[in-house]
N, C-alpha and C positions, 0 to 999 in steps of 0.2 A: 504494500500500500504506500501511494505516495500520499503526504501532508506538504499543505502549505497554507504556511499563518503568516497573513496581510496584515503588516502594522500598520496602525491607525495613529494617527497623534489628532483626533479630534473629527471631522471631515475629509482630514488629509492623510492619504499614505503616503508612505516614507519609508517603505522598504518589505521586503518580506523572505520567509524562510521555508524551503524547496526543500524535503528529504523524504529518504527513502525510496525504495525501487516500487516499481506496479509486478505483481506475481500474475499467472494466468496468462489464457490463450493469447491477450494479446497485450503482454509487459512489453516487446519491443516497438509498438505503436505507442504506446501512452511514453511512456520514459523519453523516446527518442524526442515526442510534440513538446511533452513538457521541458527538454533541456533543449532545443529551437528558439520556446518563446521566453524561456529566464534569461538565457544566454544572449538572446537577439535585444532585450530591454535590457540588459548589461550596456552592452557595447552601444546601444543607441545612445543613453546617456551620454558614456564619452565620445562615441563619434561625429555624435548630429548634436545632441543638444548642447555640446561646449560643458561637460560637467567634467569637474577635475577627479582624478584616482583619488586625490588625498581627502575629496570633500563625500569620498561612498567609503563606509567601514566593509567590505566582503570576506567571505570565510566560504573556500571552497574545499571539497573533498569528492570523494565516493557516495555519487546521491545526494550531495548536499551543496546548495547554493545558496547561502543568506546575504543579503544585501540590506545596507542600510546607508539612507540619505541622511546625515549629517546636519546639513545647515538648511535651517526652515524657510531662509528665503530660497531657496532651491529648491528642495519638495515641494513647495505651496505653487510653484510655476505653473502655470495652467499647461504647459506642452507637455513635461513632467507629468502632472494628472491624469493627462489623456494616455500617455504612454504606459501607467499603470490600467485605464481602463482597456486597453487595448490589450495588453497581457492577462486579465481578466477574465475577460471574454472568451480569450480563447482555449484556457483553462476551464474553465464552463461549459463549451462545445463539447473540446475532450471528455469533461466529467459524462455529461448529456449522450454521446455516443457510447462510450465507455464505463459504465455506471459501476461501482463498487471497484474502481483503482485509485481514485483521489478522497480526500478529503482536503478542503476548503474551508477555510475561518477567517471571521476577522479577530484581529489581537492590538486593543488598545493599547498602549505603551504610553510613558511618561512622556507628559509637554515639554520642550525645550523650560 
């Protein structure tokens, strides 16, 4: 089972944490969409939206990708926002096709 806990600081996410594998007929569909769309809002950050390495705290390993937006004027960016509902969604799809590989949650975390 994959988990992934959307932090919240209020209205606003600000980052979120991807683990663990999908087991079943079809672990290499879900695993492979779901490290596509972590991966592809990684690097979108840095490469489209001008956001610096030093300003995202990330913790990568085996199954696991956490990410977290650092400075609140940065998360709260509306391009920022969209990019998180865009990886959302398609998390959502996968869930929606693929039912009983994900679990999904929002996780309010501490205000700046």
């Amino acid at each position: 089972m994959t988990i992934i806990d959307l932090y919240k600081k209020g209205n606003y996410y600000c980052g979120f944490k991807s683990c663990g594998h999908a087991e079943g007929e079809f672990e290499k569909i879900v695993c492979s969409s779901m490290s596509t769309l972590t991966q592809t809002f990684y690097f979108t950050l840095i490469n489209k939206l001008g956001v610096e390495e030093s300003e995202i705290k990330d913790v990568q390993g085996d199954g696991l990708l956490k990410i977290e937006i650092l400075n609140s004027n940065i998360y709260r960016r509306n391009d920022i926002q969209t990019c998180f509902e865009f990886m959302i969604m398609g998390i959502e799809l996968i869930n929606e096709a693929y039912p009983n590989y994900l679990t999904l949650k929002d996780v309010e975390v501490q205000n700046d």
